[in-house]
Z-matrix of the N, CA and C atoms (Angstrom, degrees):
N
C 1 1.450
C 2 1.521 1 108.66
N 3 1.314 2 111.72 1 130.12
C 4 1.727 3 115.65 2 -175.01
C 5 1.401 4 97.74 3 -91.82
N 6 1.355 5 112.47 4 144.22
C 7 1.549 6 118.43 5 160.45
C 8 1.465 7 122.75 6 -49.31
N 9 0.781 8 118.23 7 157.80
C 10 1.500 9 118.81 8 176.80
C 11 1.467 10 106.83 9 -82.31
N 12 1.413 11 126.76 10 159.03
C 13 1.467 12 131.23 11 154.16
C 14 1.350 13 120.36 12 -61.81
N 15 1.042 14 133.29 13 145.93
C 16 1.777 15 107.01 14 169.58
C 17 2.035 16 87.80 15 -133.92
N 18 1.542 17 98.97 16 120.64
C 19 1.372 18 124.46 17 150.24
C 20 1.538 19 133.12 18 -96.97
N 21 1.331 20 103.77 19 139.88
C 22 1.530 21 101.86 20 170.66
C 23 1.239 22 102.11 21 -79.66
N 24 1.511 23 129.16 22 176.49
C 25 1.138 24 158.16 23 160.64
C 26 1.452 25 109.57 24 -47.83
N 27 2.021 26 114.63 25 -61.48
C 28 1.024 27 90.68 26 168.52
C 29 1.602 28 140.56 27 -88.03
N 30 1.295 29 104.21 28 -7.38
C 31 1.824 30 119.29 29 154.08
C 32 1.579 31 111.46 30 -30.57
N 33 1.138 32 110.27 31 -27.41
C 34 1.486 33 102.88 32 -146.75
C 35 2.037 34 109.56 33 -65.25
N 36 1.295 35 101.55 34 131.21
C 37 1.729 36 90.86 35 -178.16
C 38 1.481 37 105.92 36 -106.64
N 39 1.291 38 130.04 37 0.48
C 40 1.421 39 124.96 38 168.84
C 41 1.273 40 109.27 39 -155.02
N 42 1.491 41 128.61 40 177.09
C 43 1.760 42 115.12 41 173.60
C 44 1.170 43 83.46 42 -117.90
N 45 1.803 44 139.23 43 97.98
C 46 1.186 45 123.32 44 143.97
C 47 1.195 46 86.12 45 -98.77
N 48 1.939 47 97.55 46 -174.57
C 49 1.447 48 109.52 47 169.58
C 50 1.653 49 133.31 48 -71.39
N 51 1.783 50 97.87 49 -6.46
C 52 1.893 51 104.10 50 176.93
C 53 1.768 52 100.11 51 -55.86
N 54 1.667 53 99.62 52 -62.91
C 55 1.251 54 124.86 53 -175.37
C 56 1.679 55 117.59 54 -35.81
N 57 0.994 56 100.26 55 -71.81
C 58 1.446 57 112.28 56 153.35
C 59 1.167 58 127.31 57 -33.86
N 60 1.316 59 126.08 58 -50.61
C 61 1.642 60 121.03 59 165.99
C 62 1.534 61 122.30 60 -66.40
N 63 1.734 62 117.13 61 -4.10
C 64 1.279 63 140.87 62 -153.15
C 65 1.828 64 98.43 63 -97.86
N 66 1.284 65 101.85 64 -31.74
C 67 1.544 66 116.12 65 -173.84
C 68 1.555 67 112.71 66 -83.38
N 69 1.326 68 123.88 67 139.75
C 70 1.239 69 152.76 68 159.27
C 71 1.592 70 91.94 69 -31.21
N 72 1.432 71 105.26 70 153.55
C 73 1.514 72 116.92 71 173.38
C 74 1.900 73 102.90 72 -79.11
N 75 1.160 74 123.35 73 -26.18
C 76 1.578 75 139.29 74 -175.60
C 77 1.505 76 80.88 75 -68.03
N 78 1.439 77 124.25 76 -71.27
C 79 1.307 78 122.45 77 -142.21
C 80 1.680 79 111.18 78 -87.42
N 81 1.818 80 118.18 79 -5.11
C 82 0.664 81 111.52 80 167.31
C 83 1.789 82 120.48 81 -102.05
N 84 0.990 83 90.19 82 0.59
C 85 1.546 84 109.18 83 153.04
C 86 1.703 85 124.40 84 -61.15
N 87 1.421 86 107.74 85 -56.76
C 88 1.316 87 113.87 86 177.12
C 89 1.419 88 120.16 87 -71.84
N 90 1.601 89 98.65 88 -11.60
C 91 1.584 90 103.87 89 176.07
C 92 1.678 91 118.79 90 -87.13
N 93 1.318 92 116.87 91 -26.85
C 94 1.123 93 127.78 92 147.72
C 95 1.618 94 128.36 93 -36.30
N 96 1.588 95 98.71 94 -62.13
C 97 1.198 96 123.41 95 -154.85
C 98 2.254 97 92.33 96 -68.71
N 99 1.463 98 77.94 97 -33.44
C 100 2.204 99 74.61 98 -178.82
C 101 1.337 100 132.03 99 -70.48
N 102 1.811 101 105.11 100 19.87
C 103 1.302 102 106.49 101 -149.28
C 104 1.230 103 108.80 102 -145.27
N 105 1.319 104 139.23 103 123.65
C 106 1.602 105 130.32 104 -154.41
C 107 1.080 106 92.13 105 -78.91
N 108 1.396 107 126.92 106 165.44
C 109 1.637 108 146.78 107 163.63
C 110 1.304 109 120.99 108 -48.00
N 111 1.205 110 139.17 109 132.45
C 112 1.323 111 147.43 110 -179.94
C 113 1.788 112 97.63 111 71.28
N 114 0.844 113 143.30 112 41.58
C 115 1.644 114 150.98 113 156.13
C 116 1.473 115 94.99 114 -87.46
N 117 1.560 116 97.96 115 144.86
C 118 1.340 117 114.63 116 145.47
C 119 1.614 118 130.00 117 -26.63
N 120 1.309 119 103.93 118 -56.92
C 121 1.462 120 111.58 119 -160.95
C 122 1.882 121 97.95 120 -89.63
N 123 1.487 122 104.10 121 -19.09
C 124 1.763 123 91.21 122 -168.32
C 125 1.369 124 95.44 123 -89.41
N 126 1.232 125 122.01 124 -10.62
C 127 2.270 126 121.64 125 174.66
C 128 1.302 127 93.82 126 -86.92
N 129 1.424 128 137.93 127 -41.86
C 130 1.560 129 138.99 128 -177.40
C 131 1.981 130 90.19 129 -46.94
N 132 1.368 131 92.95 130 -65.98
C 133 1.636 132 96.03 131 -165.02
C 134 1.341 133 118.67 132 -61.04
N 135 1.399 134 111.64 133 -47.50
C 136 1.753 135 120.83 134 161.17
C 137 1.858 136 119.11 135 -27.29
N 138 1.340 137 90.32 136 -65.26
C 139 1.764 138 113.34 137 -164.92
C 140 1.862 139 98.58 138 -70.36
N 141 1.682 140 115.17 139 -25.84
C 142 1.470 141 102.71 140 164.59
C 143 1.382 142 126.06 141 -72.15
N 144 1.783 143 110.94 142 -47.30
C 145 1.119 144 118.29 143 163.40
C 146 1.638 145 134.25 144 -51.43
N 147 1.713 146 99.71 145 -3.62
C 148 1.448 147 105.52 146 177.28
C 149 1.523 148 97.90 147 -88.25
N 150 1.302 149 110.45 148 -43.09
C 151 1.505 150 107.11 149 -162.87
C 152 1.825 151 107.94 150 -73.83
N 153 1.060 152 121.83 151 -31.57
C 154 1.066 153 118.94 152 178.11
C 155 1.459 154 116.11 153 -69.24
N 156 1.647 155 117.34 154 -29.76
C 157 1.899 156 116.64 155 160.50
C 158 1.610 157 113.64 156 -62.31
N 159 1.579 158 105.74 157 -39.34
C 160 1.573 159 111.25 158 -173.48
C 161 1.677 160 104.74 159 -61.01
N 162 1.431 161 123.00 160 -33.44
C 163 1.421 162 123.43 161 -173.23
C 164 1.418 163 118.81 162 -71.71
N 165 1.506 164 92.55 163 -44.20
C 166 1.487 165 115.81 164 169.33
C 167 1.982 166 116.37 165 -49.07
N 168 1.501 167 101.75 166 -43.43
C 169 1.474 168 91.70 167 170.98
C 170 1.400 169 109.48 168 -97.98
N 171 1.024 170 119.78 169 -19.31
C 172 1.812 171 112.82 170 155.35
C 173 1.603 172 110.29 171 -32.86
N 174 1.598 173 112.76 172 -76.39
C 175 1.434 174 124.79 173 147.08
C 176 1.851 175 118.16 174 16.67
N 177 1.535 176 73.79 175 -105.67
C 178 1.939 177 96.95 176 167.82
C 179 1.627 178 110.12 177 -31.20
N 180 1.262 179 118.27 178 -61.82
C 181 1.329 180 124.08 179 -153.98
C 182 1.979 181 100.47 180 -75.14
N 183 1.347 182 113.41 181 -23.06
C 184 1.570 183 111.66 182 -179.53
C 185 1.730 184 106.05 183 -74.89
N 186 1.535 185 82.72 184 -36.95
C 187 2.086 186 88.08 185 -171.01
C 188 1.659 187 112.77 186 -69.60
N 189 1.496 188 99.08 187 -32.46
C 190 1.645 189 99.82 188 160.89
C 191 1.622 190 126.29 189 -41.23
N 192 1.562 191 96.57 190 -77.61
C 193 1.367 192 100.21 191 171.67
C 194 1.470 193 125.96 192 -40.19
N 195 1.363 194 125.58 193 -38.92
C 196 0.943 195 135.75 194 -127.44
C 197 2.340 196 82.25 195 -104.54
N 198 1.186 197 92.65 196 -38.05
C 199 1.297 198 88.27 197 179.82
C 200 1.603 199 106.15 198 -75.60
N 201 1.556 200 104.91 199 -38.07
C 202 1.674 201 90.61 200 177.80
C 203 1.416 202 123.43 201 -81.00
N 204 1.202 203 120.62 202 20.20
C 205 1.603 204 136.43 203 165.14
C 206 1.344 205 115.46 204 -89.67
N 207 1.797 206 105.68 205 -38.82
C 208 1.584 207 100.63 206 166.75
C 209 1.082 208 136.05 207 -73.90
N 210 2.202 209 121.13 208 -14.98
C 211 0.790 210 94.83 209 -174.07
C 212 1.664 211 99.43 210 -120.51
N 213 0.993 212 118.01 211 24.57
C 214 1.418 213 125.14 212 142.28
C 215 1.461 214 114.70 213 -55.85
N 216 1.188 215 135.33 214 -57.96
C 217 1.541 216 154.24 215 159.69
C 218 1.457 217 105.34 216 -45.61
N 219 1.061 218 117.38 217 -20.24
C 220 1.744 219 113.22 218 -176.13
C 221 1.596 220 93.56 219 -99.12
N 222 1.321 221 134.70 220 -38.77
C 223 1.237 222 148.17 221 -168.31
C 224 1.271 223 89.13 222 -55.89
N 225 1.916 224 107.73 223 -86.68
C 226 1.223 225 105.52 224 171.13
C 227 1.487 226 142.24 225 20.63
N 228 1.501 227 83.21 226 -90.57
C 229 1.841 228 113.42 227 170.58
C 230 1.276 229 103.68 228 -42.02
N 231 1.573 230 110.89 229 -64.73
C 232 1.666 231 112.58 230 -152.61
C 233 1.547 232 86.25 231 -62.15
N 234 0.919 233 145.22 232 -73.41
C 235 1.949 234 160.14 233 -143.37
C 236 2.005 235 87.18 234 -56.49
N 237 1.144 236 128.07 235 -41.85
C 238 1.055 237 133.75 236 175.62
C 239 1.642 238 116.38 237 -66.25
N 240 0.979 239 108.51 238 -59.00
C 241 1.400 240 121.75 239 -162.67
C 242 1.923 241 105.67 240 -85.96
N 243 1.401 242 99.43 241 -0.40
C 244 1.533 243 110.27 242 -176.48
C 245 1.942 244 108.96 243 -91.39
């Protein structure tokens, strides 16, 4: 997994979507916010800010499992070791 870039707002040298993923959630906020509705650049900014919530509950949903795997495995143990 590569690090991300991190740009400011005013860094910015183009609005693709790399760039855009490069920006702060603050700054990709304000990049939104500069841009009337239904523009190019405010669905560019929209459709990033989607993917970065969608990852975020991707996120959530691994750490779930991941805790109810441990304590199945802790159960385990205890039921064993009892």
């Amino acid at each position: 997994m590569t690090k991300r870039k991190t740009v400011t707002l005013t860094q910015m040298r183009n609005k693709n979507m790399e760039t855009l993923r490069g920006l702060s959630d603050e700054d990709l906020h304000k990049f939104i916010a500069g841009w009337k509705v239904g523009t190019a650049d405010h669905i560019a900014g929209e459709r990033e800010l989607r993917r970065r919530e969608g990852m975020s509950v991707a996120m959530r949903s691994w750490i779930a499992i991941g805790c109810s795997v441990v304590a199945v495995i802790i159960s385990f143990v205890a039921l064993f070791l009892s």
